[in-house]
C-alpha positions in Angstrom: 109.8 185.7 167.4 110.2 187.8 170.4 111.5 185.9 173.9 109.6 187.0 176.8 113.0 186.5 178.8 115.7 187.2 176.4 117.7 184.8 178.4 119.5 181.4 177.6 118.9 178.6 180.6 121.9 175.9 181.3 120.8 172.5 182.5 124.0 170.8 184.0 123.0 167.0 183.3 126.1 165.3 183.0 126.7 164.5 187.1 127.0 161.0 187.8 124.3 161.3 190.7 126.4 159.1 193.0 123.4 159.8 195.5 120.9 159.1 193.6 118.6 156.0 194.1 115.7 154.6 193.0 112.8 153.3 194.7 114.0 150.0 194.7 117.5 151.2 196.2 118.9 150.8 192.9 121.5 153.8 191.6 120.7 155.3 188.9 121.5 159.1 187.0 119.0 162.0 187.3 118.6 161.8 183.6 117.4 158.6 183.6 115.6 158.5 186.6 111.7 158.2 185.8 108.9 159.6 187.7 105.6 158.5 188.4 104.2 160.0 185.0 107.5 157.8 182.9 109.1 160.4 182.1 112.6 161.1 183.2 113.7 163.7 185.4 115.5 165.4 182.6 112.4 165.2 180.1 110.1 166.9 182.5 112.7 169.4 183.2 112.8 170.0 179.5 109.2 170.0 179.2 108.8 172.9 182.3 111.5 175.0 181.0 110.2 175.1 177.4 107.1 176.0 178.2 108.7 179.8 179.0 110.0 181.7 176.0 113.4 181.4 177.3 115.7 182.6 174.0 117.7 179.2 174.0 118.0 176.3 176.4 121.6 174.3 176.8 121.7 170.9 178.2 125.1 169.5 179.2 125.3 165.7 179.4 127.8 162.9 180.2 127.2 161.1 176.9 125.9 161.0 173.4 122.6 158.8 174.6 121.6 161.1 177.0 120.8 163.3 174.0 118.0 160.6 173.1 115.2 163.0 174.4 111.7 163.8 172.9 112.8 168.2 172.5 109.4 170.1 173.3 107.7 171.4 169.8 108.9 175.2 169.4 111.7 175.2 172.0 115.7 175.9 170.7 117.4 173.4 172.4 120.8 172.8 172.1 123.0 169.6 173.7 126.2 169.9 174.8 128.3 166.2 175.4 131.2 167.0 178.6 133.6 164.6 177.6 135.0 165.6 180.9 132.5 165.1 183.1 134.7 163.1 185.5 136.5 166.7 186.2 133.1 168.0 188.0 130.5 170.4 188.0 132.3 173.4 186.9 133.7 171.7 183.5 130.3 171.3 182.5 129.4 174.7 183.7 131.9 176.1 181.7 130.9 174.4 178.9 127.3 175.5 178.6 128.7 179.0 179.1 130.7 178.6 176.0 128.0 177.0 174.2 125.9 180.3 175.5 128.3 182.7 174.0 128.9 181.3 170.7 
């Protein structure tokens, strides 16, 4: 199948959202933070970007049960644990970038 962007999308999920906060005040991550239709943050985002023929989408995470995610029908989504997270954004960049080129 033909991509209509013959590009691969990274989605850096494995911050640990230290400003993050719920509606109640509580802190939470981004990729468990639900919105007013249940889903998580990181579900919708899943959903929006495999609705685009995008050739391959990575998604880094902090840890294994953040890979516990409903993948959209038809989309080639790989997940990418940052045992490093701790280290910052650009390990999990780097990551995904290695994940891209393999």
């Amino acid at each position: 199948m033909a991509h209509a962007y013959p590009l691969t999308v990274i989605l850096l999920a494995a911050g640990a959202a230290r400003r993050m906060r719920t509606h109640t005040g509580e802190h939470t991550r981004k990729v468990h933070l639900s919105l007013p239709n249940g889903a998580t943050l990181l579900q919708t985002s899943l959903d929006i970007y495999s609705s685009v023929s995008f050739a391959e989408i990575i998604v880094v995470v902090r840890q294994q049960s953040d890979m516990e995610l409903t993948p959209p029908r038809n989309s080639s989504i790989t997940f990418i644990v940052n045992e490093h997270a701790e280290n910052g954004m650009a390990s999990s960049l780097a990551l995904g970038v290695s994940g891209a080129v393999m």
